[in-house]
C-alpha positions as CSV (number, residue, x, y, z in Angstrom):
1,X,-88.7,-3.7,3.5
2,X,-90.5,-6.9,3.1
3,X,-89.5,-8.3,2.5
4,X,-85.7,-25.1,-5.1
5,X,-86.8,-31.6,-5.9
6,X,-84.4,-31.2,-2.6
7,X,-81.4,-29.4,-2.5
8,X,-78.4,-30.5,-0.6
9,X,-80.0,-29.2,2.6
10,X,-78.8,-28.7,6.0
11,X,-79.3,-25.5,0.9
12,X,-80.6,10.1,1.2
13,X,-83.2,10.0,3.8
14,X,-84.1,12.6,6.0
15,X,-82.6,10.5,8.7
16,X,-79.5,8.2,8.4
17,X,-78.2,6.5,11.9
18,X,-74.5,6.1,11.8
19,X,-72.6,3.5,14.2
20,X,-69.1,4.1,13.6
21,X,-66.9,1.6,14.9
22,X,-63.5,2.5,15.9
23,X,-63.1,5.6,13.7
24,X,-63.7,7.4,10.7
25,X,-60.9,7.1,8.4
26,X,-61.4,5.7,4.9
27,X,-58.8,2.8,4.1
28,X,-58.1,2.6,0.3
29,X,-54.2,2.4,-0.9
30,X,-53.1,-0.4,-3.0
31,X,-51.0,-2.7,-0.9
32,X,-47.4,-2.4,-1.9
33,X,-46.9,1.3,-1.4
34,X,-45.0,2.8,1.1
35,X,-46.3,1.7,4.3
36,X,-45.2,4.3,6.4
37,X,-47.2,6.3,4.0
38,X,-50.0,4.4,4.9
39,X,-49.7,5.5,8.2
40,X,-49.8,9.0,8.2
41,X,-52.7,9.0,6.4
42,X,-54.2,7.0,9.5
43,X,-53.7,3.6,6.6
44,X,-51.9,0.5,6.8
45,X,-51.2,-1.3,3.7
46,X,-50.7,-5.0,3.8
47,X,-48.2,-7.1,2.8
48,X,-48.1,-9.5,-0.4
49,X,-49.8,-12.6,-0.5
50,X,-52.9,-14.5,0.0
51,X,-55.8,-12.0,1.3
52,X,-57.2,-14.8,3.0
53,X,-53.8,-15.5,5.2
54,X,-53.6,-11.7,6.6
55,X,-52.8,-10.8,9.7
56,X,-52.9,-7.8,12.4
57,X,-49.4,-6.8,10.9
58,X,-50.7,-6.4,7.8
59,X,-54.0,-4.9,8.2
60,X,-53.6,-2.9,11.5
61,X,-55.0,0.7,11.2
62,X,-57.2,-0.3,7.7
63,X,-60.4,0.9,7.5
64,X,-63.7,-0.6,5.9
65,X,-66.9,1.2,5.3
66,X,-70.4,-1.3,5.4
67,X,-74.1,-0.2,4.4
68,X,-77.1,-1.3,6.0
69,X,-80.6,-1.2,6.8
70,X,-82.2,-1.0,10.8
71,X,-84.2,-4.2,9.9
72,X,-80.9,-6.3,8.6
73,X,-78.4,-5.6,11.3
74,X,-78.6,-8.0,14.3
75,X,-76.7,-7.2,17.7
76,X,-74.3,-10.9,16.5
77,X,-73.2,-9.4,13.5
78,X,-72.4,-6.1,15.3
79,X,-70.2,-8.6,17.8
80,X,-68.7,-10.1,14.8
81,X,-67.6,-6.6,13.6
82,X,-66.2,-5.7,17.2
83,X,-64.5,-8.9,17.3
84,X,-62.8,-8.5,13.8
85,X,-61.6,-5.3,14.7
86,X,-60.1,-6.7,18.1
87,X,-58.5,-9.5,15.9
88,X,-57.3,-7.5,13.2
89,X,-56.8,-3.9,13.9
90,X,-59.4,-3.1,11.1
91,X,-61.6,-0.2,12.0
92,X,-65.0,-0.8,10.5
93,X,-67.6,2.5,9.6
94,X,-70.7,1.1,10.1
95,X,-73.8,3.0,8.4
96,X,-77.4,2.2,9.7
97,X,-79.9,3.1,7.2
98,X,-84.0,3.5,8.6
99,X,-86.1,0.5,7.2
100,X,-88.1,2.8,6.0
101,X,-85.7,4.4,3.5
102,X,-82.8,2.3,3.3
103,X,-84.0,0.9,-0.1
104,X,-84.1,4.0,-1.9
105,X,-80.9,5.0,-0.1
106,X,-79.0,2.3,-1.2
107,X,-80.3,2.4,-4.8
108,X,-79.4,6.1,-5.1
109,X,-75.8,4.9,-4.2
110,X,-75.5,2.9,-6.8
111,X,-76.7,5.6,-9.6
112,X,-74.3,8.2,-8.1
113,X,-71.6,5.6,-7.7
114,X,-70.9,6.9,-4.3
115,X,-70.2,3.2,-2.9
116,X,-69.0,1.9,0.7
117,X,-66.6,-1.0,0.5
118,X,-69.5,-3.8,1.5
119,X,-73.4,-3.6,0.9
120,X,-75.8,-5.4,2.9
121,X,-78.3,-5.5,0.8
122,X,-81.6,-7.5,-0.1
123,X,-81.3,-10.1,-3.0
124,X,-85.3,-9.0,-4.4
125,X,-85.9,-8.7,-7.8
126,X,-86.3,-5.0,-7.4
127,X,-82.4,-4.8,-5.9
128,X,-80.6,-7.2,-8.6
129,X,-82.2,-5.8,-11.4
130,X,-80.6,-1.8,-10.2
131,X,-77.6,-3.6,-8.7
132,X,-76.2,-5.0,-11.9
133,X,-74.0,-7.3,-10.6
134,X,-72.3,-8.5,-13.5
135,X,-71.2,-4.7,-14.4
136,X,-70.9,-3.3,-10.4
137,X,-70.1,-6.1,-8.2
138,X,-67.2,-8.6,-7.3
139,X,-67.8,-12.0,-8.6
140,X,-67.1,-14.2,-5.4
141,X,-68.0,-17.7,-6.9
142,X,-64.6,-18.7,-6.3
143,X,-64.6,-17.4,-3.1
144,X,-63.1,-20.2,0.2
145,X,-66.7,-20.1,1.9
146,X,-68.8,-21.2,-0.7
147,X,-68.0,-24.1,-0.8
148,X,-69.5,-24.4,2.7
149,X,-73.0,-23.4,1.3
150,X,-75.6,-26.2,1.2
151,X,-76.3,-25.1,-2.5
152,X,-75.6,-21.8,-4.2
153,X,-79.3,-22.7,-6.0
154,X,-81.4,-19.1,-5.0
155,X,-78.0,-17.2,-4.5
156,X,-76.5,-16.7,-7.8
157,X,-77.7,-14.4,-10.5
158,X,-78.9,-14.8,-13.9
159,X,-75.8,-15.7,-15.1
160,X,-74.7,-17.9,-13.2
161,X,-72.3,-16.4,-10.7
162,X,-72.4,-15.3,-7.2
163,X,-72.2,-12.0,-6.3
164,X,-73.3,-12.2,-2.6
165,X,-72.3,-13.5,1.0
166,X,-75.8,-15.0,2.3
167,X,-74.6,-14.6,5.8
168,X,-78.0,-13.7,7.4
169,X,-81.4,-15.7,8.2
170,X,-82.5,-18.4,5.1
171,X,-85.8,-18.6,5.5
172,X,-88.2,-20.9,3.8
173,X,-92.1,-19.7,3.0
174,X,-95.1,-22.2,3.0
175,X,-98.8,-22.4,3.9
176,X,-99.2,-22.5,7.3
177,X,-101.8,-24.6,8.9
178,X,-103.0,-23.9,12.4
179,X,-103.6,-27.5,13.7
180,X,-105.5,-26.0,16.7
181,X,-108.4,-24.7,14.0
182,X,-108.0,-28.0,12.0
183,X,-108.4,-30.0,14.8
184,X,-111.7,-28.4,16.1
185,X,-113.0,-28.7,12.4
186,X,-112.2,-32.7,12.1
187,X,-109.5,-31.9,9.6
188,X,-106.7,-33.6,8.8
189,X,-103.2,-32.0,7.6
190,X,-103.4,-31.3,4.0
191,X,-101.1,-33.4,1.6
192,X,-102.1,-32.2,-1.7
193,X,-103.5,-29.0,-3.5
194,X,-107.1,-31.4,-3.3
195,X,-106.6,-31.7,0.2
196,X,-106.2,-28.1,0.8
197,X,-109.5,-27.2,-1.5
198,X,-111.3,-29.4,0.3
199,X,-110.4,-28.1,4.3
200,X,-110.9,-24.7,2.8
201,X,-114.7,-25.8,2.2
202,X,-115.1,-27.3,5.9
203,X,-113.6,-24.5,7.1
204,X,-115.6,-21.4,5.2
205,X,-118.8,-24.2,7.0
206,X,-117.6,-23.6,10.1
207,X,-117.5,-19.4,10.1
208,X,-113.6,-19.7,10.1
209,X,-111.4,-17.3,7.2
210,X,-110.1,-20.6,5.6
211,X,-107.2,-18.8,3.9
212,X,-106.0,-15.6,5.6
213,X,-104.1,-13.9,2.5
214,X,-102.7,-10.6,3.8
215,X,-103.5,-9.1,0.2
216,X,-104.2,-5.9,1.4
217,X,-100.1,-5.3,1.2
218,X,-99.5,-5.9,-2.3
219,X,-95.8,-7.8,-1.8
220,X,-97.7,-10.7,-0.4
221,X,-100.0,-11.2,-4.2
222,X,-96.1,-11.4,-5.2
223,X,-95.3,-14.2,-2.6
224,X,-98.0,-16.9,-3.2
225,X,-97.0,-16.4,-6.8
226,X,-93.1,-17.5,-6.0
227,X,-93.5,-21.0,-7.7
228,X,-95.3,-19.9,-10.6
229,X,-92.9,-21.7,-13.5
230,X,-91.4,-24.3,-10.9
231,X,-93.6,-27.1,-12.6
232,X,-92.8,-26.2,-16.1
233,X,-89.0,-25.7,-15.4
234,X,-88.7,-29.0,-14.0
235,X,-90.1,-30.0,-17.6
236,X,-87.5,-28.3,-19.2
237,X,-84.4,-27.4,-18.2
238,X,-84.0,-24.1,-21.1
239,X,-87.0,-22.6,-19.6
240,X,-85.7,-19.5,-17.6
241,X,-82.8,-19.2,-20.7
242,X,-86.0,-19.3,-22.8
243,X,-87.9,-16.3,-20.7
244,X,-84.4,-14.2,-20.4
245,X,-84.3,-14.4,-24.4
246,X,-87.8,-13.8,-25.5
247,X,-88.4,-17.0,-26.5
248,X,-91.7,-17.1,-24.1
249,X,-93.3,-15.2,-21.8
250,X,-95.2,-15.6,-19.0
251,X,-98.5,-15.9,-20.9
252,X,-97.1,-19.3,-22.1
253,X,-96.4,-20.5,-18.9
254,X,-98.9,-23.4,-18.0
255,X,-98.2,-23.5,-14.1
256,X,-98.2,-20.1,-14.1
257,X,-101.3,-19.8,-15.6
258,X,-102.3,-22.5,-13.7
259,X,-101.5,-20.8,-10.5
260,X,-103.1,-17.5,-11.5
261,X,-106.3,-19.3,-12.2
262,X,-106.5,-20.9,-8.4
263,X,-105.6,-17.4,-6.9
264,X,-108.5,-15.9,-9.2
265,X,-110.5,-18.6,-8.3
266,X,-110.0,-19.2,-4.9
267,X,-111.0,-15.3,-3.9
268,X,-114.0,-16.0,-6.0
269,X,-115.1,-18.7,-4.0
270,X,-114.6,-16.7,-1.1
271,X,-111.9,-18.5,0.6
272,X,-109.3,-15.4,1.4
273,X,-112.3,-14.2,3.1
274,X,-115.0,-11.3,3.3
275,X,-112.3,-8.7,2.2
276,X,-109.1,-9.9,1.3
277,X,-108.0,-6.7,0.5
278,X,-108.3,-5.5,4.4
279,X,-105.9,-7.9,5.0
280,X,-102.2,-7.1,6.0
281,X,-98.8,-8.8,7.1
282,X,-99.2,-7.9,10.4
283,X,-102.8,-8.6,10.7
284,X,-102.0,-12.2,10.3
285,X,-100.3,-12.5,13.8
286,X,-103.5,-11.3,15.6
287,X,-105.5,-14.1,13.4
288,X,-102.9,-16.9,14.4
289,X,-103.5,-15.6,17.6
290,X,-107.0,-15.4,18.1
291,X,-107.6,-18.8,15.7
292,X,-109.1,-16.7,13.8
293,X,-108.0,-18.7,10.3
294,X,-107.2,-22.3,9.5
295,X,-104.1,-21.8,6.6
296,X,-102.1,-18.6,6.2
297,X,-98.6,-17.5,4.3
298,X,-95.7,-17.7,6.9
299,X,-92.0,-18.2,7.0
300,X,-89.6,-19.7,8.9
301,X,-88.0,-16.7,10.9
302,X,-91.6,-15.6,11.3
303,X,-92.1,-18.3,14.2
304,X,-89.7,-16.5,16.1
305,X,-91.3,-12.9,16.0
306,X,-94.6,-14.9,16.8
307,X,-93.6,-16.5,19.9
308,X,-92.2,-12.8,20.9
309,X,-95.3,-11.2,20.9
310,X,-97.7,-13.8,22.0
311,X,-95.3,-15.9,24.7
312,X,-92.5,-18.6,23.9
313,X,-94.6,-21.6,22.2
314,X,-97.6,-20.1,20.2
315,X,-95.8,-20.8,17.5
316,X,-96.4,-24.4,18.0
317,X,-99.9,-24.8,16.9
318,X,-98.4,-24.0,13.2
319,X,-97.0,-26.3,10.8
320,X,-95.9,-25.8,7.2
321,X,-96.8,-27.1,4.0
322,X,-96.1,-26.6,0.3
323,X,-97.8,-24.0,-1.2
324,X,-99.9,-26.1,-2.9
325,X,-101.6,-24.0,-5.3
326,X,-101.5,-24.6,-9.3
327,X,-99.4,-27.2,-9.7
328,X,-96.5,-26.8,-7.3
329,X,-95.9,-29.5,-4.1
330,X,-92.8,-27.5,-3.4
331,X,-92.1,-25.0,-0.4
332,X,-90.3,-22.1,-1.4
333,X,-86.8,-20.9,-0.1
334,X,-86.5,-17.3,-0.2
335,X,-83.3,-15.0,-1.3
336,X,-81.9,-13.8,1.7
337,X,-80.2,-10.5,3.1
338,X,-76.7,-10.6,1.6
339,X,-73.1,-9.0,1.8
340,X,-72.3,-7.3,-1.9
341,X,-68.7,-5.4,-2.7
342,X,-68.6,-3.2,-5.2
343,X,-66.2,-4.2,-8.2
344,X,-64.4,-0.7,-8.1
345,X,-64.1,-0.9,-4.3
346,X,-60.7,0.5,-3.0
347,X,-61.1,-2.3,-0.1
348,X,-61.7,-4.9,-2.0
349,X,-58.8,-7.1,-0.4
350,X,-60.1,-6.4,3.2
351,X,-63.6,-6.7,2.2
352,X,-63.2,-9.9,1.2
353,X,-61.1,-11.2,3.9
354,X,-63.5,-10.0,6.6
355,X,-66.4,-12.0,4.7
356,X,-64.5,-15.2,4.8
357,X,-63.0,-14.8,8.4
358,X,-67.4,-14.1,9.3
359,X,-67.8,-17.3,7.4
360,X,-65.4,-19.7,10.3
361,X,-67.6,-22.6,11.4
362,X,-66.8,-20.8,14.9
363,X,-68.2,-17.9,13.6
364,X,-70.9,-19.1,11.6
365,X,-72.1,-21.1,14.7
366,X,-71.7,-18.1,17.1
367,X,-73.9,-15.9,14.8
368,X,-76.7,-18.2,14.1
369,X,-77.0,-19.4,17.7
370,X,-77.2,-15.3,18.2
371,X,-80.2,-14.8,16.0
372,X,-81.6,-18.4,16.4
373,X,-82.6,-18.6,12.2
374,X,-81.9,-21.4,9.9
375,X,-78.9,-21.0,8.0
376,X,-78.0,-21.8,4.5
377,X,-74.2,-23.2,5.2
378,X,-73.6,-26.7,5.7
379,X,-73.6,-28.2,9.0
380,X,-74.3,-25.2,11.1
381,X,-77.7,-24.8,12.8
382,X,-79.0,-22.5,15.5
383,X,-78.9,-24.5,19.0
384,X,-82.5,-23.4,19.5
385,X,-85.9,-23.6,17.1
386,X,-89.2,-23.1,17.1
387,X,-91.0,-26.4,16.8
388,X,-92.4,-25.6,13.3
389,X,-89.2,-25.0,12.2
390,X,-87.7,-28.0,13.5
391,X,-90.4,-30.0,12.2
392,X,-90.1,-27.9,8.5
393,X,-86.4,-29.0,8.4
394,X,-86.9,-32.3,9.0
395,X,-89.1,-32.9,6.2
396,X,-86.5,-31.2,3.9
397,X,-83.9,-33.3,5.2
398,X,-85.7,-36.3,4.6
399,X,-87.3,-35.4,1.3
400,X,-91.1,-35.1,2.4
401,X,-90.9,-31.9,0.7
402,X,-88.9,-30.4,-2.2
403,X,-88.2,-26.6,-2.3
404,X,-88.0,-23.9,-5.5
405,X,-86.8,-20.4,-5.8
406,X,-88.6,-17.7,-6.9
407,X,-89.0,-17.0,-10.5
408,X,-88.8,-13.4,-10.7
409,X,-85.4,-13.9,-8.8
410,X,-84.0,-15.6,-11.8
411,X,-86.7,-14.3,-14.7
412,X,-85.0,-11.0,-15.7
413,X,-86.6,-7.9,-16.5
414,X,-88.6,-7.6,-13.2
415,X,-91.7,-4.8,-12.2
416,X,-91.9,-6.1,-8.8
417,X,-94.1,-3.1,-7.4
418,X,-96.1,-3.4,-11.0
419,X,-96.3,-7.2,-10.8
420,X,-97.8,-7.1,-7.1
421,X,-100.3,-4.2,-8.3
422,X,-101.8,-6.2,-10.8
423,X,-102.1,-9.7,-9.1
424,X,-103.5,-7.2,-6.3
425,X,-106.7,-7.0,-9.5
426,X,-106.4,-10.8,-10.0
427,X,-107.5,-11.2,-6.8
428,X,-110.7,-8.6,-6.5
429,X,-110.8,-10.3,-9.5
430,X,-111.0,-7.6,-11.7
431,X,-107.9,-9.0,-14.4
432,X,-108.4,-12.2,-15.1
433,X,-105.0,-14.9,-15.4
434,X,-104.8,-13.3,-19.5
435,X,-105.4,-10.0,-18.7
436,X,-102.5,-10.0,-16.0
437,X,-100.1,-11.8,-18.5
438,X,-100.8,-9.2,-21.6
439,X,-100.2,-6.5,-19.4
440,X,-97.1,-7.9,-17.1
441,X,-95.5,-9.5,-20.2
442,X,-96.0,-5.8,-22.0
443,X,-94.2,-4.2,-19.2
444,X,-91.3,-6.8,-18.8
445,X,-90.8,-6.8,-22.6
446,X,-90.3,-2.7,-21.8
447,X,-87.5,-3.2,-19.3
448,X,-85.5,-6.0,-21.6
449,X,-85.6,-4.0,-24.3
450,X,-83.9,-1.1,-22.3
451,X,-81.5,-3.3,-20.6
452,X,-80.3,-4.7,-24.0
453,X,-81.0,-7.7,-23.4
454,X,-80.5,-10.1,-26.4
455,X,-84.0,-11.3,-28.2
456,X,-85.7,-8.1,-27.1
């Protein structure tokens, strides 16, 4: 599962592995039954009052159920969980889904209704548009740890509201540069999309891959594309309102359009290389590796997994920069792994509580510190970075660059594995920038019109 000017920043299978953390029993009484009742049924209802005041009196021998996937759950949430359940009393059933299926998993939970109290779940356009989260999910805008979020710009849904807890890594995509290749070509940083064009030229010269693309796995067509209406929405502030009511498409998008027509034209020219199409995700560490590229797609928790595989400081010959490509100057900050709880929950109170006890500065800090990733609540960073990372922040900080959030996050009525597919023919350059837009705008039109959604 592969997986906004400046914010306020620093903004079922075959197989199904089961941690289960201090028992199996299923919490779910209303509080203000009989508590002794509770008890035999291996329950402990809590007293009246604010959720958020609870103690070990009141929620001793409760039990909450949590979904997740292999690739989402870090050994500092699991000691957050342990810790809670020290604190509190409250036994946690913790369900670890394979990467491999745990989307499909947790999709098919939601058609058969069969729900745990909390889902950790991705916040892709894929997941919101089956999660519903206006119909299925607990609105927790008014929640006490928002208000510790840098911005809730990228979290909240088309509506508006929040549904999620972002408590995992935020990372933030760009182009990376790989100064070591730059530097043995003469070149200097790019500042502009011009820039960029122009180093892509030197390096294509100098037998380099100027632009290693990874579009060989199709989610990546879908990434560059991220700030594909930024320009136009800044232009006018209706303009998602306008998509999400049928007033225009993506056909009438100029940066969209605009963007399309570098990604066409760029693989034209040759600058994703020989075969773009051979190109993968993973491929790209071997080419920042072997400085085998001068500018490739890379995000922020990315420098970590680097400097695993290749020793503690490869990471630094990389620095990121705005995907400059149509007409966007903006790097892009993704959605993030979040906590979801289902509306009909029958833990809804305990659920809610053991989000906002995670969400302590103490905590927060402990966790991020634990999986050293930038983190999307206010004044809490990771005591250690990579250097590109540092550097990205910094520049966000300071207002050197701006960031966006992806359209199709907010755009409703999303293909993603269609939308991927066919940029995957803009770029053999088989569809050109119209031909995508007929046929995408055709399909999205489709899923409105099922949905319900008004002007469709």
């Amino acid at each position: 599962m592969k997986k906004r000017r400046v914010m306020p920043m620093l903004m079922a299978g075959i197989f199904t592995v089961s941690a289960i953390l201090g028992g199996c029993a299923q919490g779910g009484d209303n509080k203000g039954t009989d508590a002794q009742k509770g008890k035999e049924s291996g329950q402990q209802e809590a007293s009246g009052g604010d959720i958020y005041e609870y103690t070990k009196e009141d929620l001793d021998g409760r039990t909450i159920s949590l979904v997740t996937s292999q690739d989402w759950w870090k050994d500092g949430m699991q000691a957050l969980v342990d810790e809670y359940k020290e604190e509190f009393g409250v036994k946690v059933q913790v369900e670890i889904l394979p990467s491999d299926t745990a989307s499909e998993v947790i999709k098919s939970k939601f058609t058969t209704k069969e729900l745990p109290d909390i889902i950790m779940n991705s916040a892709s356009p894929a997941e919101l548009t089956y999660m519903n989260a206006s119909q299925n999910l607990e609105d927790l805008t008014d929640e006490p740890w928002v208000e510790k979020l840098n911005s809730i710009d990228g979290f909240v849904d088309t509506d508006g509201r929040l549904y999620g807890c972002p408590l995992a890594a935020q990372d933030y995509w760009g182009f990376c540069v790989n100064k070591e290749v730059f530097e043995e070509c003469g070149l200097e940083i790019p500042e502009s999309k011009d820039d960029l064009v122009d180093a892509f030229k030197v390096l294509q010269e100098k037998g380099y891959t100027p632009f290693y693309f990874g579009a060989g796995d199709s989610w990546m067509c879908g990434n560059i594309t991220s700030s594909g209406v930024y320009a136009d929405s800044q232009k006018d502030s209706d303009l998602i309102q306008k998509f999400n009511t049928n007033e225009m498409n993506y056909g009438d998008s100029e940066s969209f359009n605009a963007m399309l027509q570098d990604l066409y034209d760029w693989s034209k020219d040759g600058y994703f290389g020989k075969n773009p199409m051979a190109q993968s995700w993973d491929g790209q560490f071997a080419a920042v590796a072997d400085n085998e590229c001068g500018v490739l797609i890379g995000l922020t928790s990315w420098f970590n997994e680097i400097d695993a595989k290749y020793g503690e400081g490869t990471a630094d010959k990389l620095t990121m920069i705005p995907y400059y490509i149509g007409t966007n100057d903006t790097i892009y900050q993704s959605t993030s792994t979040q906590f979801y709880i289902p509306k009909d929950g029958k833990n809804v109170d305990v659920s809610k509580h053991f989000i906002n006890w995670c969400a302590s500065d103490e905590n927060l800090q402990t966790f991020y510190d634990s999986i050293g990733a930038v983190s999307p609540f206010k004044d809490i960073e990771p005591s250690k970075m990579t250097a590109p990372t540092k550097d990205l922040l910094d520049k966000l900080s300071d207002g050197t660059y701006g960031v966006h959030v992806s359209h199709n996050s907010v755009i409703q009525g999303q293909d993603w594995d269609s939308f991927c597919q066919l940029l995957q023919e803009v770029v053999m350059n088989r569809y050109t920038p119209k031909q995508f837009c007929d046929e995408y705008d055709g399909i999205r039109e489709g899923i409105c019109q099922s949905l319900g959604l008004e002007g469709f």
